[in-house]
C-alpha positions as CSV (number, residue, x, y, z in Angstrom):
1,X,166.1,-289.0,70.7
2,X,166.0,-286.7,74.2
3,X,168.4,-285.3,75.5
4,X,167.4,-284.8,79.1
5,X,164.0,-283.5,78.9
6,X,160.8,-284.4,81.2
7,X,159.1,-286.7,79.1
8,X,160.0,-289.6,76.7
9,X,157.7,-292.1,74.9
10,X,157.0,-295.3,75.6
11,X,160.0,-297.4,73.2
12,X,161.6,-293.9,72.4
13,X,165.1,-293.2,73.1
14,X,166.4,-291.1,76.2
15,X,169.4,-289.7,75.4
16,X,171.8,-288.4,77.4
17,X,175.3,-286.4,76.3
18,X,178.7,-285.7,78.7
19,X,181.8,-284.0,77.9
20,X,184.6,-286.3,79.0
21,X,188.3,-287.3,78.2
22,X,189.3,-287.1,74.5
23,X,193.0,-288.2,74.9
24,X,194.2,-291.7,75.1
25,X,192.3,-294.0,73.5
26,X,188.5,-293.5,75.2
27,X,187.0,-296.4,73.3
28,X,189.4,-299.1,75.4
29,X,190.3,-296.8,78.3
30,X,187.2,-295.2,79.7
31,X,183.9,-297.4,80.6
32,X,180.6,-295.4,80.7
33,X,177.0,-296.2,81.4
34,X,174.1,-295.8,83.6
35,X,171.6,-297.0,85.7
36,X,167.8,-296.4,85.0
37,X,165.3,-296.8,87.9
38,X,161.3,-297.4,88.1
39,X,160.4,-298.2,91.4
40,X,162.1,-301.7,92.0
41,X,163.5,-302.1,88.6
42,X,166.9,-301.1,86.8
43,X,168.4,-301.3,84.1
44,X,171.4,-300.9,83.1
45,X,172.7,-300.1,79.8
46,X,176.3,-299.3,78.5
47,X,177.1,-295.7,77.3
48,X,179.7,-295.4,74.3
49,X,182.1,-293.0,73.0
50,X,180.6,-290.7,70.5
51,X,184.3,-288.6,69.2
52,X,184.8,-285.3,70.2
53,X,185.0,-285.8,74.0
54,X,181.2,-286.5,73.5
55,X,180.0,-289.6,75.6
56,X,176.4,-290.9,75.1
57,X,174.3,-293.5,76.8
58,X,170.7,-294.6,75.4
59,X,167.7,-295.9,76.7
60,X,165.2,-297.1,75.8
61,X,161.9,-297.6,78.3
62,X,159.4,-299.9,78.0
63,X,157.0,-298.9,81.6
64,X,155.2,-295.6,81.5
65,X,156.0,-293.4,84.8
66,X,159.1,-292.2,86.7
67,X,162.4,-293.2,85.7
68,X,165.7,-292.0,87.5
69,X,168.9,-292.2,85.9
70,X,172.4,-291.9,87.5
71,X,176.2,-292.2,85.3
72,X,178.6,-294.6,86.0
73,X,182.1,-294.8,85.1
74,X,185.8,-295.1,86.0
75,X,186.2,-291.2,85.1
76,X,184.7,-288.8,87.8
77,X,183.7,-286.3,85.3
78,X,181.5,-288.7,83.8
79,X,180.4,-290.6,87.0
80,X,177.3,-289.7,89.3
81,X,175.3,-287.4,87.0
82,X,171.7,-287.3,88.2
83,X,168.3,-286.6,86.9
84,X,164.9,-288.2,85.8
85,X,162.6,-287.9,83.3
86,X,158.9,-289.3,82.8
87,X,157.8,-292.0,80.4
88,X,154.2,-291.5,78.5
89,X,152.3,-293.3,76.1
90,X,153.7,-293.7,72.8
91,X,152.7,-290.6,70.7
92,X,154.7,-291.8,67.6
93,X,152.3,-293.7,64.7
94,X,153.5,-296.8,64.6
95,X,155.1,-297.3,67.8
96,X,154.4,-300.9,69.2
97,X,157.5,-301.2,70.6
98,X,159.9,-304.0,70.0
99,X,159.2,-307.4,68.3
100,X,159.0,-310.3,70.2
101,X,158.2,-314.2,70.0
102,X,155.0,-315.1,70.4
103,X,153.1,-318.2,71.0
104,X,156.4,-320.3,70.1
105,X,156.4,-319.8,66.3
106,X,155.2,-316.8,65.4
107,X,155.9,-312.7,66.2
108,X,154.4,-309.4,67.9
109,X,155.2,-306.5,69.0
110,X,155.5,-305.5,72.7
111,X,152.4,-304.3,73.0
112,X,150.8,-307.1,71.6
113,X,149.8,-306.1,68.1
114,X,151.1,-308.7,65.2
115,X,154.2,-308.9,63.5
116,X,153.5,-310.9,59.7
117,X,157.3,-310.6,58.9
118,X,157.8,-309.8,55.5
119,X,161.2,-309.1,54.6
120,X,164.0,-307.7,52.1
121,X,167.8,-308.1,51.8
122,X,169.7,-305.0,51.0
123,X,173.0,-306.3,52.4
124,X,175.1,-302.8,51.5
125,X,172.6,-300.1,50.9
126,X,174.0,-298.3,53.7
127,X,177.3,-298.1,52.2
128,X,176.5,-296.4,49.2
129,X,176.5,-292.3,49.8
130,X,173.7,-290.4,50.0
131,X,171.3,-290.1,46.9
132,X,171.5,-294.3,46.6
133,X,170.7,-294.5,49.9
134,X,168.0,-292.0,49.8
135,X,166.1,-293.4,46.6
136,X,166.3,-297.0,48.4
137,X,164.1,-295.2,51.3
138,X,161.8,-293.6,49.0
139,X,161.5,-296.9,47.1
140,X,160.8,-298.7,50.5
141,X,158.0,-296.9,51.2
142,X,156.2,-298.4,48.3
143,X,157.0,-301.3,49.0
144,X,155.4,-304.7,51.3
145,X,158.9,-304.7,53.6
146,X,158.6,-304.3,57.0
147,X,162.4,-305.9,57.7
148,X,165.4,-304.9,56.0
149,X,168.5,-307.4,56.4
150,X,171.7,-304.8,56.2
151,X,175.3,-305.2,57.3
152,X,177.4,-303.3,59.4
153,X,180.6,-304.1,57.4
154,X,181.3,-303.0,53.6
155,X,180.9,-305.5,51.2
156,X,183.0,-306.8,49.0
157,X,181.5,-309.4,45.9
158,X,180.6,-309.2,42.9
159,X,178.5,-306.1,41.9
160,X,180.0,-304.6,45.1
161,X,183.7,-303.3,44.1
162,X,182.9,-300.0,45.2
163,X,184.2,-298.2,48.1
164,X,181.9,-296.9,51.0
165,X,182.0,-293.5,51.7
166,X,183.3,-293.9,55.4
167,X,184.6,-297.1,57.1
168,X,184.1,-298.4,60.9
169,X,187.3,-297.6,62.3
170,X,190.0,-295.2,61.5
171,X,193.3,-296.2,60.3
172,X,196.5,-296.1,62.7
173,X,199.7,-294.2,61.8
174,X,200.7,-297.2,59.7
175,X,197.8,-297.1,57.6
176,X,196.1,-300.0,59.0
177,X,193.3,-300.4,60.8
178,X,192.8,-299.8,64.4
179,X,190.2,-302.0,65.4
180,X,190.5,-300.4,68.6
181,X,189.6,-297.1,67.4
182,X,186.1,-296.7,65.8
183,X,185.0,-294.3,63.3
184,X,182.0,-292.6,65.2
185,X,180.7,-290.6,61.7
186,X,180.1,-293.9,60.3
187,X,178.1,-295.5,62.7
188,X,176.0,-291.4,63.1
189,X,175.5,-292.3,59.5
190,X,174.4,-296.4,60.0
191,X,171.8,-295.3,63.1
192,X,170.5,-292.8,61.0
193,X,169.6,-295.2,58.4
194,X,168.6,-297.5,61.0
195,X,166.0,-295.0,63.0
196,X,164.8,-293.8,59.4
197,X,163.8,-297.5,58.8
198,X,162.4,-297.5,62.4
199,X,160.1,-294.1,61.6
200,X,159.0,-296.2,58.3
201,X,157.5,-299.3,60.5
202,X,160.5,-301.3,59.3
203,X,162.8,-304.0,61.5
204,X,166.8,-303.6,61.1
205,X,168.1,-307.1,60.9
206,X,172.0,-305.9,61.2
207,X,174.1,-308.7,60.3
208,X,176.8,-308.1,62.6
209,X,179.4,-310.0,60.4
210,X,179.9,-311.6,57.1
211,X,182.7,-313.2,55.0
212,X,182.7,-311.1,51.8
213,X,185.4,-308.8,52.8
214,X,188.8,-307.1,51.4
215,X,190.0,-305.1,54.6
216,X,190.6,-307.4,57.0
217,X,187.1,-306.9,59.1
218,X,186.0,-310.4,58.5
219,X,189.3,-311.8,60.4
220,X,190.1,-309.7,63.0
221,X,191.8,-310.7,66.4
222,X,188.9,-312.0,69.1
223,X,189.6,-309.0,71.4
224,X,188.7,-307.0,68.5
225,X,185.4,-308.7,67.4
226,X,184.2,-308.6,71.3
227,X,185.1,-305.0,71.7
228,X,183.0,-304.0,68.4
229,X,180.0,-306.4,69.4
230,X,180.0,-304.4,72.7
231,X,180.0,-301.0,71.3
232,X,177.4,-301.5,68.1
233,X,175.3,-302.9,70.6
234,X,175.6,-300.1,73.2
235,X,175.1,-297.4,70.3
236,X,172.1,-299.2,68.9
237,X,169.9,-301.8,71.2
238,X,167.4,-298.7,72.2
239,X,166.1,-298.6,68.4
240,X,163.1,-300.5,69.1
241,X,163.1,-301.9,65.2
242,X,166.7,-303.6,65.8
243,X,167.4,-307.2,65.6
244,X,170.4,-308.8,65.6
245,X,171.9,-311.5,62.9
246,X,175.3,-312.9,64.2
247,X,176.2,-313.2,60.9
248,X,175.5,-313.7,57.2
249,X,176.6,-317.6,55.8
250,X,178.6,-317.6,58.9
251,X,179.7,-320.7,57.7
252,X,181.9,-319.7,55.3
253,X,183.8,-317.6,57.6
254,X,186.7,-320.0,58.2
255,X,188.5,-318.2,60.7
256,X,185.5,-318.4,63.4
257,X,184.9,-321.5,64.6
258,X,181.4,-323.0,66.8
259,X,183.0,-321.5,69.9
260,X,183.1,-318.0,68.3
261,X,179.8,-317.7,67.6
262,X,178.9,-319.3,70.9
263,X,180.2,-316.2,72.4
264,X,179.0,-313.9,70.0
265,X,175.7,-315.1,70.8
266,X,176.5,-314.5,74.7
267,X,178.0,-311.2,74.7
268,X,175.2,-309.8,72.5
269,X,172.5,-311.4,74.9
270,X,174.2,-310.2,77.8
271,X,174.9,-306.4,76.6
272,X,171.0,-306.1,75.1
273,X,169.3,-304.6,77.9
274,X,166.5,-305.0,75.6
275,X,166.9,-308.5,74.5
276,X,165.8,-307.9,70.9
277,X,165.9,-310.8,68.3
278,X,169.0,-313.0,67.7
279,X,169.7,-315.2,65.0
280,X,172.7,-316.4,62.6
281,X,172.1,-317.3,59.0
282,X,173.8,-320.0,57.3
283,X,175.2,-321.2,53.9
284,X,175.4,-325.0,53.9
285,X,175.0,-325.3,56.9
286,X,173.0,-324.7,60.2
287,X,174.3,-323.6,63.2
288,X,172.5,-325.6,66.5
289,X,169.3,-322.9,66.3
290,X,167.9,-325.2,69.5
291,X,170.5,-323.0,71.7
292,X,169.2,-321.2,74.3
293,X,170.2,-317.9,73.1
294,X,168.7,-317.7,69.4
295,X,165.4,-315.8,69.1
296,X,164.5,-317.6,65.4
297,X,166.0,-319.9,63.1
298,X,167.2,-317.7,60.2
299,X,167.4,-319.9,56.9
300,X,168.8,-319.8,53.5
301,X,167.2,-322.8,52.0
302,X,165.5,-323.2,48.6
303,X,163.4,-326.1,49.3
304,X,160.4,-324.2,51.2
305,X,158.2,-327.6,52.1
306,X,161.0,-328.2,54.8
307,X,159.3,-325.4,56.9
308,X,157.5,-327.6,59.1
309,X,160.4,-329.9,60.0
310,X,162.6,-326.6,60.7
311,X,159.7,-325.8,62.9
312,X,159.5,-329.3,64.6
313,X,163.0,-329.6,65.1
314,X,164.0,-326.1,66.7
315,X,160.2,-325.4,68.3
316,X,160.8,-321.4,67.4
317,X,160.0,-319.3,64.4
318,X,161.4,-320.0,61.0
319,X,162.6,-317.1,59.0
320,X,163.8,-318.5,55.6
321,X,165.6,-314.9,55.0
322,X,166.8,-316.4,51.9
323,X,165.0,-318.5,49.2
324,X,167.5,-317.8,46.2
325,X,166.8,-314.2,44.7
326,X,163.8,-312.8,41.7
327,X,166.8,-311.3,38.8
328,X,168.6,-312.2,35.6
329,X,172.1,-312.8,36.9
330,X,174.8,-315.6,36.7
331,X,174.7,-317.0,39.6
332,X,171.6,-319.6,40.3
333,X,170.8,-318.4,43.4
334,X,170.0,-314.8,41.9
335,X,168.3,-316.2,39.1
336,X,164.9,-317.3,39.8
337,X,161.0,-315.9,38.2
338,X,158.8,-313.9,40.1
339,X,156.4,-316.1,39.8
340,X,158.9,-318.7,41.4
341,X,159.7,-316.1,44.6
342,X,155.9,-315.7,44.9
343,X,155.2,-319.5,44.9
344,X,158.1,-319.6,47.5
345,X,156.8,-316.9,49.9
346,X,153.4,-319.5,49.8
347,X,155.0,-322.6,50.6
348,X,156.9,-321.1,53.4
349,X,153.4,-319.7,55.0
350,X,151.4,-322.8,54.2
351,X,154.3,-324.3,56.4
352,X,153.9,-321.9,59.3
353,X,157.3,-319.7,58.7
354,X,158.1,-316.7,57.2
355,X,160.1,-315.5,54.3
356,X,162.6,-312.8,52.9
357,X,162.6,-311.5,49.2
358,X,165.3,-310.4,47.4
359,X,166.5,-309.1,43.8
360,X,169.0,-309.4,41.6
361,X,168.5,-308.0,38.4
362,X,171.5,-307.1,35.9
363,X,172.4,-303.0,35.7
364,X,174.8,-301.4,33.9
365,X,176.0,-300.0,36.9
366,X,175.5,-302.7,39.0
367,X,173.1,-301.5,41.4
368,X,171.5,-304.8,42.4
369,X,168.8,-304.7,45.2
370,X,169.7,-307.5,46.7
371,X,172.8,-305.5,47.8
372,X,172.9,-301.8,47.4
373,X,169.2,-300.7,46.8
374,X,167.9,-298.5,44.5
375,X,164.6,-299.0,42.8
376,X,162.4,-302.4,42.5
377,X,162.1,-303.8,39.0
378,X,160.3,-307.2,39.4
379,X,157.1,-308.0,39.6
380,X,156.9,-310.3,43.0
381,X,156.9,-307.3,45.0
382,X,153.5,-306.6,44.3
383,X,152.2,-310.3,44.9
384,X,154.2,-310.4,48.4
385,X,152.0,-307.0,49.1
386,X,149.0,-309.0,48.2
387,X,150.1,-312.3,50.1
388,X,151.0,-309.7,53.0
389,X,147.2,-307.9,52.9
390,X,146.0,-311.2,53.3
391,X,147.6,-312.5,56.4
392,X,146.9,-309.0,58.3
393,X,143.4,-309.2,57.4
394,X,142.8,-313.0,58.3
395,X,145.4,-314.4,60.2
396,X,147.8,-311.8,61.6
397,X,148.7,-314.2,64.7
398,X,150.4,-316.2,61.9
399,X,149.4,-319.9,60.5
400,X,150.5,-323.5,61.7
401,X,150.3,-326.1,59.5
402,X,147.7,-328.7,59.1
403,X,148.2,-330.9,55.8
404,X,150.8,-330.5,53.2
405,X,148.6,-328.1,51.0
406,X,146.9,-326.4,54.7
407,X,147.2,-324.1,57.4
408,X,144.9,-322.9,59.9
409,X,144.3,-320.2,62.5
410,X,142.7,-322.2,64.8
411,X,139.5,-323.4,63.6
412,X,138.5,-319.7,62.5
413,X,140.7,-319.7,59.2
414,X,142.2,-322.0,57.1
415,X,144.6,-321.8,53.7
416,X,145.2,-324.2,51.2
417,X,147.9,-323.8,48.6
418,X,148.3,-325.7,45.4
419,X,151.7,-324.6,44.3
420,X,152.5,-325.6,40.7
421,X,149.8,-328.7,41.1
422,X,146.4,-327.4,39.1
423,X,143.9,-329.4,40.5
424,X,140.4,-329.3,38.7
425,X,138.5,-330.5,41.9
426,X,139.7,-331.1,45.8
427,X,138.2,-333.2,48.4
428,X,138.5,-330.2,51.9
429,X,138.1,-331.4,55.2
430,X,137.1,-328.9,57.6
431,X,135.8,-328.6,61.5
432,X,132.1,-330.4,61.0
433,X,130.8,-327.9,63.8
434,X,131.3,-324.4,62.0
435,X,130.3,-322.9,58.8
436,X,132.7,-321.7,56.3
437,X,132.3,-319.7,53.4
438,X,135.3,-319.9,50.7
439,X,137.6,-318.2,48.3
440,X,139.7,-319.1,45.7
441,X,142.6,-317.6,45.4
442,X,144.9,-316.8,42.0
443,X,148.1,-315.8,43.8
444,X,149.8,-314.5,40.6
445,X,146.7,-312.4,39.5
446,X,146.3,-311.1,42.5
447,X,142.0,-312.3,42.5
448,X,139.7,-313.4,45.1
449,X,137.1,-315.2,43.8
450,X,134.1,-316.2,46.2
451,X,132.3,-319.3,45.9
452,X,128.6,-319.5,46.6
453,X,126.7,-321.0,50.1
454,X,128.6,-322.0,53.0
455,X,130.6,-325.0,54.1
456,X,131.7,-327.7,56.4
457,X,132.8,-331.0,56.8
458,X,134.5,-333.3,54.1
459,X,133.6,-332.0,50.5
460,X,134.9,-331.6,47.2
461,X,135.2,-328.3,45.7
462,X,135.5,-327.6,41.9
463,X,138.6,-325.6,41.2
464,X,140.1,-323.8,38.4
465,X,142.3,-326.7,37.1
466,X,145.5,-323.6,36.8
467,X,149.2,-323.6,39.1
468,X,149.3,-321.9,41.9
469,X,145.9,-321.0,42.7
470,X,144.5,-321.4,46.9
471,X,141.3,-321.4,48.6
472,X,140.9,-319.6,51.6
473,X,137.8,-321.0,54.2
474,X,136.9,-318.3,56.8
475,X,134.5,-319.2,59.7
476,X,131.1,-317.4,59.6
477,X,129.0,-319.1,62.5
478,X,129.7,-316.9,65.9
């Protein structure tokens, strides 16, 4: 972050601090912001109340040159503060700015380089005090994950009865809640963790609500909700790595209705001066993802061969966040192989989407992945990282499906994946005008495998005759 000094990166933060009012209640009583000019352009994101008679507004610019900045708000002390400040390159490794749509089902960043989203759930990792926290970064950076889908809210379910270290908001006189009063050293905690992930190359999906809940955050009053959608968004949309999830299983949050998420959706797109990713994640079931204002459907589905109809249907990426969870426990959804989440995390590219991992192995002290973090201990980690290496290398504009078993780039690359099927020989249809050489492909051993001379056309390929094994066919002729 800067804090008024000459020069900020491209997709860095300019920061700027006042001293203003403490009394009252600043969070409802005092609006702040600014407006940033380049040449004909402005932009005009909201300040926030940082505790402390400390006001802060963030920006984040996206066109290299001159900007000029100057306050607004309805208390002079705060209003009409001046100055300017010079946008360069990015110097930070990394830095591509924020991630975008691109070519209608597929990602990249805003300078054009590809996104292959590859993503984790850790739900309440940031929640969990310092050393958890800290081990879950270190594990992270040994790991395939460039997303991270992570709550703003506490959770409360099983394997999560602990409290969090801090809370949202502060409590009134009465010992309840004021969910007009927010608790600024928890959110300086959650953007830290949040701009450590960015420093890492990793996207913050914040799932700005959820239903798992025991202090009343789930159902609170709609003037509440509105005023805490404002305020996360004005702390937090100029992290370039941020995207916005409405809500985890937002169907099972009875007390919000079609219209309420309608409006979530709104207010979000209309505070982001940014317009980073939006999407909601269901349960049972979807939410309309055709609306104008989600980015990506976000899907909890275990049936991965429906990628291509999600795809048809809502003509925008398909992010099947959650395909049930690699662990040991209970419940079925946390329960499945690692050779089943690897197959899954196939299908759904063969299909043209993306998919999330998560892990849910039993601890004694009930530090589960899938929620708080901590260390890895399956094995589909190290497949995704393989599955992962492969798209970068060969496709990193992403895949669209051609058969049920194919996917293509163009006519340059194509992937074929068996799943649990273990053909001995396959009849392959490829473009008669270009010559392909092939691999096969063990997914679970991690093995590339070329085969000899080149090919086009219809043939038939002799195969291994094992589950879930694919050949890859990459163009050779220029």
């Amino acid at each position: 972050m800067t804090d008024m000094t000459e020069s900020v990166e491209k997709w860095g933060i300019f920061e700027l601090a006042l001293s203003g009012p403490a009394d009252g209640n600043p969070f409802t009583e005092v609006s702040f912001g600014a407006r940033f000019r380049h040449k004909n352009r402005v932009v005009e994101p909201d300040g926030f109340y940082d505790g402390d008679g400390v006001y802060r507004v963030r920006f984040m610019p996206d066109t290299e040159g001159e900007w000029h900045y100057e306050t607004v708000s309805n208390v002079d002390e705060l209003a009409g503060h001046r100055g300017s400040f010079t946008c360069v390159p990015p110097t930070t490794p990394g830095n591509h700015g924020p991630v975008q749509v691109h070519n209608i089902y597929h990602f990249a960043y805003a300078d054009g380089t590809p996104h292959v989203s590859v993503g984790t759930t850790c739900y309440a990792w940031v929640h969990q005090g310092d050393a958890l926290e800290e081990q879950t970064l270190e594990t992270l950076k040994q790991a395939p994950f460039n997303k991270m889908r992570m709550c703003v809210f506490p959770k409360h379910y099983p394997f999560n009865a602990n409290e969090p270290p801090l809370y949202p908001y502060v409590r009134g006189e009465d010992g309840q809640w004021d969910f007009q009063r927010f608790n600024p050293a928890f959110f300086q905690h959650f953007e830290t963790r949040v701009g450590q992930l960015r420093d890492m190359g990793i996207e913050a999906d914040i799932i700005l609500f959820h239903p798992y809940d025991r202090w009343g955050f789930a159902t609170m009053p709609p003037e509440a909700d509105d005023l805490y959608l404002r305020y996360v968004v004005a702390r937090l949309a100029a992290y370039r790595n941020v995207w916005w999830s409405m809500a985890n299983e937002f169907d099972l949050m009875k007390s919000k209705h079609e219209a309420d998420w309608d409006r979530f959706f709104r207010i979000v797109q209309e505070s982001d001066p940014y317009q980073h990713l939006r999407s909601i994640h269901n349960c049972r079931r979807f939410y309309d993802h055709g609306k104008p204002w989600v980015t990506h459907t976000s899907v909890q589905h275990s049936d991965l061969a429906r990628v291509p109809e999600w795809r048809e249907a809502y003509r925008k990426p398909v992010v099947v966040d959650e395909c049930r969870y690699e662990g040991n426990i209970e419940k079925m959804w946390g329960n499945i192989t690692a050779q089943e989440m690897v197959h899954r995390f196939w299908l759904g590219t063969i299909g043209g989407g993306y998919v999330g991992h998560g892990e849910t192995y039993l601890h004694p002290e009930d530090i589960l992945w899938w929620s708080k973090g901590g260390v890895l201990h399956g094995e589909s980690p190290a497949r995704i990282a393989f599955l992962r290496r492969l798209l970068e290398e060969h496709a990193p504009e992403g895949l669209d499906p051609v058969s049920r078993e194919g996917a293509s780039k163009g006519e340059d690359y194509y992937l074929f994946y068996f799943g649990v099927a273990q053909p001995g020989r396959f009849l392959f249809t490829l473009p008669e005008a270009h010559q392909y050489r092939l691999d096969v492909i063990d997914t679970w051993n991690m093995t590339i495998t070329p085969v000899e001379g080149t090919y086009s056309g219809t043939f038939m390929l002799e195969l291994p005759s094992k589950p879930f094994h694919a050949v890859q066919a990459r163009r050779v002729d220029s």
